[in-house]
C-alpha positions as CSV (number, residue, x, y, z in Angstrom):
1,X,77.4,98.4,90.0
2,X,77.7,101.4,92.1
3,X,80.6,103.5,91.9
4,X,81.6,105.7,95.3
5,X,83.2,108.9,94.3
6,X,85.4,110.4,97.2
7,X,86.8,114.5,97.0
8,X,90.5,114.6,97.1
9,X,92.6,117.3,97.6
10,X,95.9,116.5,96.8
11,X,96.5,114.2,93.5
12,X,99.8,113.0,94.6
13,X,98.9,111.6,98.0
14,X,96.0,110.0,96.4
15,X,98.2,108.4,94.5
16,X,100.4,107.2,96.9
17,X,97.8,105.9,99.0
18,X,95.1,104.7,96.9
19,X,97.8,103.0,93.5
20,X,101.4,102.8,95.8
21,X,99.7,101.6,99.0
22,X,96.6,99.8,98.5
23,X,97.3,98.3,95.3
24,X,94.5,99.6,93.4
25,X,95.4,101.0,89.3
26,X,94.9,104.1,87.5
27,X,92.0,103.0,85.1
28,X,91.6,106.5,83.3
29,X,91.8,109.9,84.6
30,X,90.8,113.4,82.7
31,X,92.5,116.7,83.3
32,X,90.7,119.1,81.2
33,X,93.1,122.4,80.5
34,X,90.8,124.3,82.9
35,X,92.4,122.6,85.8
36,X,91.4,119.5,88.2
37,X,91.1,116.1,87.8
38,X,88.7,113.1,88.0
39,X,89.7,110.0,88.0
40,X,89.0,105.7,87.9
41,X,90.8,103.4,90.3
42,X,90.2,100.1,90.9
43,X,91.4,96.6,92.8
44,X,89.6,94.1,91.6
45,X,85.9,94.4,91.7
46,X,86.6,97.9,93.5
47,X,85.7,100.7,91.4
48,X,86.2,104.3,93.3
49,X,86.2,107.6,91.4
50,X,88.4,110.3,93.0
51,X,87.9,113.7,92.0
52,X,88.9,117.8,93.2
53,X,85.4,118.6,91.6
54,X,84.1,121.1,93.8
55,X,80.5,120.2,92.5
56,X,81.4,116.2,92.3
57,X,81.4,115.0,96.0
58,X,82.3,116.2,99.2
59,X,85.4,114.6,101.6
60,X,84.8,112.6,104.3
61,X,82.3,110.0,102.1
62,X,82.7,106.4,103.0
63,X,81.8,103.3,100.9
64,X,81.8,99.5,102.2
65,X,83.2,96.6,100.0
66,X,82.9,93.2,100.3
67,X,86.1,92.0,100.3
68,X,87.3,88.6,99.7
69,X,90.9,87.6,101.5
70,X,91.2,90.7,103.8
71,X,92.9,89.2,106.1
72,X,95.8,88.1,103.4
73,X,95.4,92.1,102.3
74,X,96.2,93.4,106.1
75,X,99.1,91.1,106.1
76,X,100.2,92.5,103.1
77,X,99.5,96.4,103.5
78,X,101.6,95.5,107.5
79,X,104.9,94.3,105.5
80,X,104.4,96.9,103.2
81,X,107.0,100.8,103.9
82,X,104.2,103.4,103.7
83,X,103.8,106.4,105.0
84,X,100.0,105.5,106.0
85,X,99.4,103.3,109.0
86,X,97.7,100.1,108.8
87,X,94.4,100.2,111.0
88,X,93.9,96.8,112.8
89,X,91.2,94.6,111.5
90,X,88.0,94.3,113.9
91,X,85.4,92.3,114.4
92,X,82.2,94.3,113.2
93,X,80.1,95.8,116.0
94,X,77.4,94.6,114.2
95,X,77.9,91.1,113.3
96,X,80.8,88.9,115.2
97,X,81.6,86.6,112.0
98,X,82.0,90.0,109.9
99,X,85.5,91.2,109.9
100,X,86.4,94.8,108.6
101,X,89.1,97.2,108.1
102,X,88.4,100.6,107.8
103,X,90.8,102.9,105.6
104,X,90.7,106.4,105.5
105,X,92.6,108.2,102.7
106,X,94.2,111.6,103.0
107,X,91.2,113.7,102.5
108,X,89.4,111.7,105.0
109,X,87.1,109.2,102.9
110,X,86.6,105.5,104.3
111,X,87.0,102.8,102.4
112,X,85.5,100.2,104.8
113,X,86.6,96.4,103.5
114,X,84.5,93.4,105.0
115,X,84.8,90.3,105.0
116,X,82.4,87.2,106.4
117,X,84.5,85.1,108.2
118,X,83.8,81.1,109.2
């Protein structure tokens, strides 16, 4: 298993986005007294570790996911009040039975979801 681990920069619109918005949950999360955070989301088989670590990661990082149902998950992220818009979901330039969806979060990570299509 590989485990992407995207820099944030503010907890509560990480929050918002990654647990309100995209339906992932908090798995654990430390906050050592010396201040910061680091923590485990996940959605399924998606595992992403988000961090303000200066040392950890750096933002803009993107990961790619298979994804099973994506097209079920844009449905449900359009119905859904958020203060994030929902990207449209595109063929992939580099395969034309591959769909995708490309998220990025508030500090600029990608979380790009594919799916192979029939």
């Amino acid at each position: 298993m590989v485990t992407p681990v995207f820099q944030i920069t503010d907890y509560a619109l990480a929050v918002a986005f990654y647990i309100d918005w995209l339906g992932f949950s908090i798995d654990w999360e430390e906050r050592p007294a010396s201040g910061g955070y680091y923590l485990q989301v996940s959605r399924s088989s998606i595992v992403l570790h988000l961090t303000n670590y200066p040392n950890e990661s750096s933002a803009g990082a993107r990961a790619m996911v298979d994804f099973a149902g994506l097209l079920s998950f844009h449905r449900l992220l359009l119905q859904k009040e958020a203060a994030f818009p929902t990207p449209p979901l595109r063929k992939a330039p580099w395969n034309d039975r591959v769909m995708q969806l490309e998220l990025f979060d508030p500090a600029g990570n990608c979380l790009l979801l594919a799916e192979v299509c029939a």
